[in-house]
C-alpha positions as CSV (number, residue, x, y, z in Angstrom):
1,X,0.0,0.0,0.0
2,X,1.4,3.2,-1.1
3,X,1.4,6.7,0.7
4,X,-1.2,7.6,-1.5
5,X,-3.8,5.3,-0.5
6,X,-3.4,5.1,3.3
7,X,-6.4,7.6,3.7
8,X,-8.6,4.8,2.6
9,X,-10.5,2.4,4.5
10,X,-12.9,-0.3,3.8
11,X,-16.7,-0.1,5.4
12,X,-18.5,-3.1,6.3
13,X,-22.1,-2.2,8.0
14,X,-23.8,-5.8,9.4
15,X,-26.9,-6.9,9.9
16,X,-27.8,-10.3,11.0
17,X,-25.8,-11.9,7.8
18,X,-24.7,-15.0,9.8
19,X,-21.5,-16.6,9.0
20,X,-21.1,-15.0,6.0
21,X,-19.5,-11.9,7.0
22,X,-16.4,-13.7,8.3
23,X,-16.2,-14.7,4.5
24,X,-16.7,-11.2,3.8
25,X,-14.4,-9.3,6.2
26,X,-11.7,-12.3,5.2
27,X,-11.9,-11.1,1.8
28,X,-11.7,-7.6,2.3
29,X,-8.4,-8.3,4.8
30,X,-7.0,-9.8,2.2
31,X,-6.7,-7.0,-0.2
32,X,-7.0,-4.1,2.2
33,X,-5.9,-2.4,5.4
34,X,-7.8,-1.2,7.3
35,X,-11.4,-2.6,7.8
36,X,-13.5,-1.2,9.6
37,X,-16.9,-3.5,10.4
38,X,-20.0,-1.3,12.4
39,X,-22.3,-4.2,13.6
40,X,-25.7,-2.8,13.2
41,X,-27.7,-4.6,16.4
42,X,-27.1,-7.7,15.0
43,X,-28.7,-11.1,17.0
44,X,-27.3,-13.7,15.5
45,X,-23.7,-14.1,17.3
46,X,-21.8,-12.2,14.8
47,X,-20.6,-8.9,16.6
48,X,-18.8,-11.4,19.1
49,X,-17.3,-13.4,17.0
50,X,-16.0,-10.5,14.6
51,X,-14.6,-8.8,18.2
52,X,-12.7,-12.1,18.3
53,X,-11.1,-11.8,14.8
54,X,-10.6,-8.2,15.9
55,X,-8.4,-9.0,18.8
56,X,-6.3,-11.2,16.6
57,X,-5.9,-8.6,13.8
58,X,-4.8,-4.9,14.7
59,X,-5.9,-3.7,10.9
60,X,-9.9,-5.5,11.7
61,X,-11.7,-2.6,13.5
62,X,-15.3,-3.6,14.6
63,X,-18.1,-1.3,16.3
64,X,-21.0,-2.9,18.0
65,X,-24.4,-0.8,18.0
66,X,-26.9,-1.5,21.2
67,X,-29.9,-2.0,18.3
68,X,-30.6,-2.1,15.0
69,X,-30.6,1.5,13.5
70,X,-30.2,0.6,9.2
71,X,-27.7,0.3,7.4
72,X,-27.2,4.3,6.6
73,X,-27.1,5.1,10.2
74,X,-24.1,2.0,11.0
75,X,-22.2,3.9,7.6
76,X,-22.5,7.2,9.5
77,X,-20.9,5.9,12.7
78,X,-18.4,4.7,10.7
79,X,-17.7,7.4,8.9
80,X,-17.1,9.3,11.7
81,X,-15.1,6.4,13.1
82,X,-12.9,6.5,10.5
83,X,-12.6,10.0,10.1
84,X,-11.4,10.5,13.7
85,X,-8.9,7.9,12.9
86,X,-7.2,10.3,10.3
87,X,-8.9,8.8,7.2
88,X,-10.5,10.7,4.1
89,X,-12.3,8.4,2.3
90,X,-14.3,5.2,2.9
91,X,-14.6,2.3,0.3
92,X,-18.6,0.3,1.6
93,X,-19.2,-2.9,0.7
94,X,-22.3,-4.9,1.8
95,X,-21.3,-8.1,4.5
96,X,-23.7,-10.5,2.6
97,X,-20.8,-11.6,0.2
98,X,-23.0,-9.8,-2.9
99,X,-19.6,-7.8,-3.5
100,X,-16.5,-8.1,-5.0
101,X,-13.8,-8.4,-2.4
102,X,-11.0,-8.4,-5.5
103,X,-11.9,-5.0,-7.1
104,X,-11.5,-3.3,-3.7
105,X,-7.6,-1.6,-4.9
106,X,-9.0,-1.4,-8.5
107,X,-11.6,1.2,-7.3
108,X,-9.8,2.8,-4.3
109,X,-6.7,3.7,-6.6
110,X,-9.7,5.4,-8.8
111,X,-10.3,7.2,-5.7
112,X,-6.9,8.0,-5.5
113,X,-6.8,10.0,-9.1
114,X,-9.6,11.5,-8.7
115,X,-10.0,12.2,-4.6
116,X,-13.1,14.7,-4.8
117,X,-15.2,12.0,-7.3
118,X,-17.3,9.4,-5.5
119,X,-16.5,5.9,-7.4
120,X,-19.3,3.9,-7.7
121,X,-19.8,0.2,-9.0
122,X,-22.3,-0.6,-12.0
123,X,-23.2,-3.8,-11.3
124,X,-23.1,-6.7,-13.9
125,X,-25.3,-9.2,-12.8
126,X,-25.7,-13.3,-13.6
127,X,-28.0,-15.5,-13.5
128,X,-28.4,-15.5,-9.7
129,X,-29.4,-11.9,-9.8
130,X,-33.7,-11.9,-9.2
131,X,-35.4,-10.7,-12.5
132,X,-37.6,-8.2,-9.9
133,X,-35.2,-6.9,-8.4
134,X,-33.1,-6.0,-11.4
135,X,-36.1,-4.8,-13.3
136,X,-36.9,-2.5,-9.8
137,X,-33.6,-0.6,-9.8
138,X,-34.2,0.5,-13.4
139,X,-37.5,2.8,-12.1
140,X,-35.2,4.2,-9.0
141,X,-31.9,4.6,-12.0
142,X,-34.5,6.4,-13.9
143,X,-35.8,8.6,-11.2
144,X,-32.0,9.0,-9.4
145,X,-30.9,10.5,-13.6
146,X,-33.9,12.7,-13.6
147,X,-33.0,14.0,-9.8
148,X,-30.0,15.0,-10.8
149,X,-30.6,16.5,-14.3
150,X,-28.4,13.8,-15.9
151,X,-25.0,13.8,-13.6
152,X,-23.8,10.2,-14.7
153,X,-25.0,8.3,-12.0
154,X,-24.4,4.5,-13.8
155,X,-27.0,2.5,-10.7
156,X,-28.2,4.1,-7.6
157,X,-28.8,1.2,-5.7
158,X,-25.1,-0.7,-5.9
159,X,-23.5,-0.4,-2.3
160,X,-19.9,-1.1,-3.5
161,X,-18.4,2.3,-3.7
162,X,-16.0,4.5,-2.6
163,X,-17.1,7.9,-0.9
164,X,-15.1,11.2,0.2
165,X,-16.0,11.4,4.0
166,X,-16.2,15.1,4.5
167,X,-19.1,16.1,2.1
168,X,-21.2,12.6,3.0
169,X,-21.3,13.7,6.4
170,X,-22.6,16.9,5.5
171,X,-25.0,16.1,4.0
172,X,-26.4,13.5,6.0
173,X,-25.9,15.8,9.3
174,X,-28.2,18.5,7.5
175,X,-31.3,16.4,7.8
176,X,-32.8,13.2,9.3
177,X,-33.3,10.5,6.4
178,X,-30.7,8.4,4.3
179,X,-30.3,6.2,7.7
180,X,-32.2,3.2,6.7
181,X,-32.2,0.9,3.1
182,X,-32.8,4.6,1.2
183,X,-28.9,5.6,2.2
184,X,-27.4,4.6,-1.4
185,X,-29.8,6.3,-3.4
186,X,-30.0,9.7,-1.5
187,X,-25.9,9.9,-0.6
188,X,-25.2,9.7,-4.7
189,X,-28.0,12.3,-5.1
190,X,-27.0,14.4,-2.8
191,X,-23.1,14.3,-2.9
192,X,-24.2,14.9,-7.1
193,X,-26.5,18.0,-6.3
194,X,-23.0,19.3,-3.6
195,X,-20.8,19.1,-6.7
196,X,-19.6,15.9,-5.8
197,X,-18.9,14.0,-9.7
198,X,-19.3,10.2,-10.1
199,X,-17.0,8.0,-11.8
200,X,-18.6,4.4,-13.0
201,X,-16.6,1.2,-12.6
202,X,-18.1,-2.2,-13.5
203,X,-18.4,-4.8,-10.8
204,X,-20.0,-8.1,-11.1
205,X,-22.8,-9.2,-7.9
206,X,-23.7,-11.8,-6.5
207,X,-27.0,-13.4,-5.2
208,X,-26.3,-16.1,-2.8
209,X,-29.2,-18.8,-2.5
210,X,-29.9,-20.0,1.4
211,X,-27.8,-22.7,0.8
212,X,-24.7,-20.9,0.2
213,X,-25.2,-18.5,3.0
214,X,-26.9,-15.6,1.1
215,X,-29.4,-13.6,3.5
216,X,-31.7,-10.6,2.2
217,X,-33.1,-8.2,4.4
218,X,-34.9,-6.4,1.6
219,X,-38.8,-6.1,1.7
220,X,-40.5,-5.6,-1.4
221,X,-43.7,-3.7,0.4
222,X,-41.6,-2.2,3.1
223,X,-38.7,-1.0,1.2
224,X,-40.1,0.0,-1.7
225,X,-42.7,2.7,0.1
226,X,-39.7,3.9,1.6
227,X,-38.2,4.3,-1.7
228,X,-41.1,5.9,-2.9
229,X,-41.1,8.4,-0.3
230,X,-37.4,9.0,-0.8
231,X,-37.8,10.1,-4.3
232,X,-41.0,12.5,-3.7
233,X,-38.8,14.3,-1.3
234,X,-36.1,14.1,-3.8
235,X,-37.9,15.3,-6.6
236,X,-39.4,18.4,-4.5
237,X,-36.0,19.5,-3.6
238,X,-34.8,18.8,-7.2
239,X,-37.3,21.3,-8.9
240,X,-35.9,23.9,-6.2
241,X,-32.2,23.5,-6.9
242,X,-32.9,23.4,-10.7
243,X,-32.0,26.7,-11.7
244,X,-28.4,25.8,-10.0
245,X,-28.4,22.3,-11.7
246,X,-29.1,24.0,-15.1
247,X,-26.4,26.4,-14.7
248,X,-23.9,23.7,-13.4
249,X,-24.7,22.0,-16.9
250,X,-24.3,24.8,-19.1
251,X,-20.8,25.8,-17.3
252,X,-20.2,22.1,-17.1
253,X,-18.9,22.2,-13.9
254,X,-19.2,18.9,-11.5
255,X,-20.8,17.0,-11.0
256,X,-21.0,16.8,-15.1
257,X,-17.9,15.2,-15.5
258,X,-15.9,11.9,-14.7
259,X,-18.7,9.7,-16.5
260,X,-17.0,7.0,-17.9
């Protein structure tokens, strides 16, 4: 690991993912120091067993919530873990093995060249990936492109992505939402609508079936209203700023740039 990259750590938030995150946080060891895992409430005998792994591995840094707050709310308590800790920037990956471990330095040395950019994956998806699901995210890509008057945004759902620390907690200590399943929607809206430009990497997912591991915490009713909800207060916002988004086009200023 260079000089250049030691301001970059790995995120893991967890959520009752069983014995797959010590598959997860094993890959992300292997490529990357450090890792920082926030346990969000879990029940099912995880957060222990990570603090074990913990006390065996100096560059393995796991927080343990009291309760289960969602999955933006165990980011932003590691963001500001991580932040303390003299780090600028904060590579997330999901702990239900969905993710590719192996791109982690591919995408953080992207971060590297281009420090103010967020780097977010597009996912490429096999046959594992559900047909609903896949079709779903196109209504919420559609509706994140439209928020955001055409920034680049590649998916808005895909979780493995490196963010610049500073300007995600800004915007996520200037109101109360993105703390649940709608954080990876709203933090590329709203880091695209501070200036923030995306850059678009491929990265393949993964679907594990029950008897490889895989566990889904998504609910179709559930999450889905809550998306719903996300974008309405999205799109309200959106027509205010667009005089500002128009102009940012026009000059070409970020976050119109870094597309590919």
């Amino acid at each position: 690991m260079t000089a250049s990259t030691t301001r970059h750590a790995v995120l893991i938030p967890s959520y009752n993912t069983g014995a797959t995150v010590y598959d997860t946080v094993r890959a992300a060891r292997a490529q990357w120091s450090p890792v920082w895992v926030v346990v969000d409430g879990s029940t099912d005998g995880t957060a222990e067993g990570l603090q074990r792994l913990a006390e065996a591995d100096a560059q393995l840094h796991v927080i343990v919530l009291p309760r289960n707050q969602g999955k933006g709310a165990a980011v932003l308590t590691g963001l500001h873990a991580a932040q303390a800790a003299g780090f600028t920037h904060v590579l997330t990956m999901d702990s239900d093995g969905q993710h590719p471990a192996g791109l982690i330095p591919q995408f953080i040395a992207s971060s590297v060249e281009h420090p103010d950019a967020m780097v977010l994956g597009k996912p490429v998806f096999d046959a594992s990936a559900p047909l609903l699901r896949v079709r779903g995210r196109r209504i919420s890509n559609g509706w994140t492109d439209l928020e955001t008057l055409g920034a680049g945004i590649g998916d808005s759902l895909y979780g493995f992505r490196v963010y610049p620390i500073e300007p995600l907690i800004a915007v996520m200590q200037r109101q109360p939402w993105m703390r649940r399943f709608d954080f990876d929607t709203e933090a590329v809206v709203r880091l695209a609508w501070r200036g923030v430009a995306p850059i678009n990497l491929p990265a393949p997912v993964k679907y594990l079936t029950a008897e490889e591991g895989g566990v889904s915490h998504f609910r179709y009713g559930r999450d889905n209203v809550l998306l719903t909800w996300m974008h309405a207060r999205l799109m309200v916002e959106f027509l205010l700023r667009l005089p500002v988004l128009v102009w940012r086009r026009v000059r070409r200023l970020p976050p119109f740039q870094y597309r590919s």
